[in-house]
C-alpha positions in Angstrom: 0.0 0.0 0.0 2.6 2.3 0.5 4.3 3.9 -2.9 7.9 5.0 -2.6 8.1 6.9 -5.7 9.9 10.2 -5.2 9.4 13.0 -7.1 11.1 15.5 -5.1 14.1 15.5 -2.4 14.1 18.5 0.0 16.0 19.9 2.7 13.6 21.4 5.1 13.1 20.6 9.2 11.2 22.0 12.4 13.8 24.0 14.2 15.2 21.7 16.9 14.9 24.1 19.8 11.2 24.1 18.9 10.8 20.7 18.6 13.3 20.2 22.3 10.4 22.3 23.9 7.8 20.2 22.6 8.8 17.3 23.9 9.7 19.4 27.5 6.0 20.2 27.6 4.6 16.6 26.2 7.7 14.7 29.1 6.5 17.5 31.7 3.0 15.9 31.3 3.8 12.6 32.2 5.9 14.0 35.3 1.9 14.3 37.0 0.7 11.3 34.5 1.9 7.6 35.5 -0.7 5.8 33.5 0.9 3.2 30.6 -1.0 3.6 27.6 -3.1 6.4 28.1 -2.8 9.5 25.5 -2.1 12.3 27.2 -2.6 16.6 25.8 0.2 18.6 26.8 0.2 22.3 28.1 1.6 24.6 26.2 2.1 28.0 26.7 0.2 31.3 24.9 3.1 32.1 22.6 2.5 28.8 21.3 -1.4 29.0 20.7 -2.2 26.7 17.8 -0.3 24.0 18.0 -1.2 20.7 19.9 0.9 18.1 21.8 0.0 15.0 23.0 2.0 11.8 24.3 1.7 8.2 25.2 3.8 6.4 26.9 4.5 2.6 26.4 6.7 -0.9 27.2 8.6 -1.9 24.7 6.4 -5.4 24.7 3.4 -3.4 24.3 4.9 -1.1 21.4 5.7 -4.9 19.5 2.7 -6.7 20.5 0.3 -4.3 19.4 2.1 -1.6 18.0 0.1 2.5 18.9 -2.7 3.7 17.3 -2.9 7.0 19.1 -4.0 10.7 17.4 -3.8 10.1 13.9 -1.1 8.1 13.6 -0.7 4.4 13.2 2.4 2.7 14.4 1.8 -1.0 13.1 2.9 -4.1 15.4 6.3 -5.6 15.1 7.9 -2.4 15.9 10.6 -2.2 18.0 12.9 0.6 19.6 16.3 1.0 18.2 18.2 0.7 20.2 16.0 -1.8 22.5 13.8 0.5 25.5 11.8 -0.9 28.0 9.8 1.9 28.2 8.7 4.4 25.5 7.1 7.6 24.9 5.5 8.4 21.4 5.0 12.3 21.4 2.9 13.6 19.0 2.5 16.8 17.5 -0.3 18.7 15.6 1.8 22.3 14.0 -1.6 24.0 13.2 -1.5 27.5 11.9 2.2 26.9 12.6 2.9 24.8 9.4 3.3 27.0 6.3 5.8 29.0 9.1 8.1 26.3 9.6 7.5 24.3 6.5 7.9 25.5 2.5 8.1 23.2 -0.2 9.1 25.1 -3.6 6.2 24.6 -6.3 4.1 23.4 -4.0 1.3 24.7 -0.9 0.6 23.1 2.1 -3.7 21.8 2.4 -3.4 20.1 5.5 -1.5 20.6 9.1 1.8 19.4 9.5 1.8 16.3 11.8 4.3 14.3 13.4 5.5 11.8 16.1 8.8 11.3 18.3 9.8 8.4 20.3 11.7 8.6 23.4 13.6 6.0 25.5 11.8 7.7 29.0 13.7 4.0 30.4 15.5 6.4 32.9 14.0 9.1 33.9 17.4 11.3 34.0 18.6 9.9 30.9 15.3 10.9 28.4 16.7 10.4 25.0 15.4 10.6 21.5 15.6 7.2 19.7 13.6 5.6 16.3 12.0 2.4 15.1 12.6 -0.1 12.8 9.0 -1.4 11.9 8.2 -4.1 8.9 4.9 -2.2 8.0 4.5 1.6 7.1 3.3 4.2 9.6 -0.1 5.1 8.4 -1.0 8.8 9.1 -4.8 10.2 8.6 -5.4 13.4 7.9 -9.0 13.6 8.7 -9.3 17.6 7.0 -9.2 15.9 3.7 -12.4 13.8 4.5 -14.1 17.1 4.0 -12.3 17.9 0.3 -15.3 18.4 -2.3 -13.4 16.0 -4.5 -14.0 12.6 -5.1 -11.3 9.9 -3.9 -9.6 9.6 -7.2 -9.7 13.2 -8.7 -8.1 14.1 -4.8 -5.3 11.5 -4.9 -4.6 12.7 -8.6 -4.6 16.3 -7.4 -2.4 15.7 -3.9 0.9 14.7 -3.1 2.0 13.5 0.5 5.3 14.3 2.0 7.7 13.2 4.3 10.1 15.6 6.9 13.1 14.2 8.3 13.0 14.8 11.9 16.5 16.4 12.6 18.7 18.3 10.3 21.3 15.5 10.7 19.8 12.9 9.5 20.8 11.7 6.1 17.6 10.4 5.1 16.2 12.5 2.2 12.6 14.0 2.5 10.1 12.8 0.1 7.4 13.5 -1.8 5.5 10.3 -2.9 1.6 10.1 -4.6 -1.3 9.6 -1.8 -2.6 5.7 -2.6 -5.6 6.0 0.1 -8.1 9.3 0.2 -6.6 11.5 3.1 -3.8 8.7 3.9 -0.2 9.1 3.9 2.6 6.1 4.5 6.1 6.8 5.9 8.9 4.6 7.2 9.9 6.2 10.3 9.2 9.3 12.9 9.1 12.6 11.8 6.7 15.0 9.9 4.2 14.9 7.3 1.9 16.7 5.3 -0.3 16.7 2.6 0.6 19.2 -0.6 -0.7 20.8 -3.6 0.8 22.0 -7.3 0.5 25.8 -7.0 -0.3 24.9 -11.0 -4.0 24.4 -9.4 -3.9 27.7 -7.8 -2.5 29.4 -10.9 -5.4 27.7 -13.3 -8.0 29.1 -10.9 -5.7 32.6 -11.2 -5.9 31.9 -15.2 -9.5 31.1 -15.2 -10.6 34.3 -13.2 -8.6 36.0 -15.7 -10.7 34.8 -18.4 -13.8 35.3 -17.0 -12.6 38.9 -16.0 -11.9 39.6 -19.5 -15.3 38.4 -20.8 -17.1 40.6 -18.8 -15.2 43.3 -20.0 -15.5 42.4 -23.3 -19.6 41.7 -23.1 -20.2 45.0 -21.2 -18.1 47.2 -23.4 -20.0 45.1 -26.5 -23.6 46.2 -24.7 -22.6 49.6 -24.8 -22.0 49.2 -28.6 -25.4 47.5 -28.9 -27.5 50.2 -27.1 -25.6 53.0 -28.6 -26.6 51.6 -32.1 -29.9 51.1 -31.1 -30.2 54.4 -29.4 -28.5 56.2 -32.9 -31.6 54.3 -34.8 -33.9 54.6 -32.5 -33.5 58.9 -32.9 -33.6 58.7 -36.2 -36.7 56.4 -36.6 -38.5 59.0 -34.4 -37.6 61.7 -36.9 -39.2 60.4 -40.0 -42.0 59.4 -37.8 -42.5 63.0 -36.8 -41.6 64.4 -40.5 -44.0 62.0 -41.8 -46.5 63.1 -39.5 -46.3 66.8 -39.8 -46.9 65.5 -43.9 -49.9 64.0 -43.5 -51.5 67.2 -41.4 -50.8 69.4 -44.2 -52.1 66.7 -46.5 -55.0 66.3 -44.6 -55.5 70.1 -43.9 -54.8 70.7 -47.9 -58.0 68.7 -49.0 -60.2 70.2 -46.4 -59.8 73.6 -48.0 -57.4 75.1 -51.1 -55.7 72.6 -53.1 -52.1 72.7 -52.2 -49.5 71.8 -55.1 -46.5 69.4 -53.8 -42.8 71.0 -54.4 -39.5 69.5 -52.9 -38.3 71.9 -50.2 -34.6 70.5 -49.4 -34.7 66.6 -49.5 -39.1 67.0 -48.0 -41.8 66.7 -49.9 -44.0 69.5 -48.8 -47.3 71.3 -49.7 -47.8 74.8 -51.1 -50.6 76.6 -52.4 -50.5 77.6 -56.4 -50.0 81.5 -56.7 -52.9 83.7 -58.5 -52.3 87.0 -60.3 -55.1 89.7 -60.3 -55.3 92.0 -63.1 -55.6 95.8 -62.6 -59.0 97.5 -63.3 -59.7 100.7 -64.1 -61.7 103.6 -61.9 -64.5 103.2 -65.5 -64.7 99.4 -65.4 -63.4 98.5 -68.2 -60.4 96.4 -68.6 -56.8 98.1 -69.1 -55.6 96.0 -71.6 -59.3 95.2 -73.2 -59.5 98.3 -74.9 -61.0 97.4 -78.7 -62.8 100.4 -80.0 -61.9 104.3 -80.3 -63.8 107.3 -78.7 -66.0 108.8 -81.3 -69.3 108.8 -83.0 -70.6 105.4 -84.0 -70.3 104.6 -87.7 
């Protein structure tokens, strides 16, 4: 179940003096704790707020009988303490909003919380020290945010990449990134930190696709305002022939109630006018000026 192919190595760890006081806290715990197999929540101070610490502690018959399933992380059976311990403590550790802080992987963004898990050799209690495990299985960590992903199984695990921390700067193991086989599962082979990631490719296609949209709009709105200023240019002008037309049929209408206009073209209209009359001059003896036919004088 678990796939080893790597697709990127990086050099990236939790600050040890941060990771030292974590444990301070989770060992401080058990100090008022005596209980063997019961998980415990640590007490950590404000300037911390956001992260969570818990720890376990267990025999080493316990920790190879039936391996810890404690917080989200499963330690399979067959897993013993290297070296040997009779008495263990599994601290584990929930970064919260502390993750992207302590954590960058180039090209990609963190989705989930950073969590991880430490054993100790708490054997002696004035000789605490740091040790790991050597298991036959994977450790199986659950990252319960990704339950809640809209995605379906596959189109997640095609989207998401798990990865791997090495726990201290000196360790020579690289840090891997490795394809998620399980929805909102991740496999590693030994202590340390992991997360779930994501291409920022997916954030810049969202980036892209905005864009596009953005454009549209632009592009449809400055189009509308094309399309109502035509309409409004023909709309003006439609009412102006109406209105020209109109003011044609009064005078038409006006023209047949009384004199008979004649048409003439005024401009590029059409428009009515009234034919002009001359009147003749008369004269003061009523006769006609230019009617004149006969001479003054006796009648033949």
């Amino acid at each position: 179940m678990h796939s080893s192919s790597t697709t990127s190595i990086l050099n990236v760890t939790l600050p040890h003096s941060l990771s030292q006081s974590l444990e301070n806290f989770a060992l401080k715990t058990l100090t008022n704790q005596h209980h063997t197999g019961a998980l415990y929540q640590a007490i950590l101070p404000d300037n911390l707020s956001g992260i969570e610490v818990s720890v376990v502690r267990l025999t080493g018959k316990s920790l190879w009988n039936n391996g810890a399933k404690f917080s989200n992380v499963l330690i399979p059976a067959r897993s013993v303490s290297v070296p040997p311990a009779r008495r263990v403590a599994i601290v584990y550790q929930d970064l919260g909003n502390w993750s992207n802080r302590w954590y960058l992987v180039p090209g990609y963004r963190l989705i989930t919380s950073v969590l991880g898990f430490r054993v100790l050799d708490v054997s002696d209690q004035d000789n605490v020290k740091e040790i790991t495990l050597r298991m036959n299985h994977p450790v199986e960590i659950s990252f319960t945010d990704l339950r809640n992903d809209s995605d379906s199984g596959e189109k997640m695990m095609s989207r998401v990449r798990c990865v791997s921390f090495k726990a201290h700067p000196e360790d020579k193991k690289a840090t891997y990134i490795s394809r998620m086989v399980l929805p909102g599962v991740c496999y590693g082979s030994s202590h340390g930190d992991y997360s779930v990631i994501e291409p920022l490719e997916n954030d810049k296609k969202k980036v892209e696709l905005w864009q596009t949209w953005w454009w549209l709009w632009i592009l449809g709105f400055v189009l509308g305002l094309g399309v109502l200023g035509f309409l409004g240019i023909v709309g003006t002008m439609g009412i102006k022939v109406l209105r020209a037309k109109k003011i044609q049929v009064m005078m038409e209408r006006e023209a047949n109630d009384g004199e008979v206009f004649e048409s003439r073209w005024v401009g590029g209209s059409k428009m009515p006018s009234a034919a002009v009359t001359r009147t003749l001059p008369e004269s003061e003896s009523g006769f006609e000026s230019g009617s004149r036919s006969h001479r003054f004088g006796p009648p033949h």
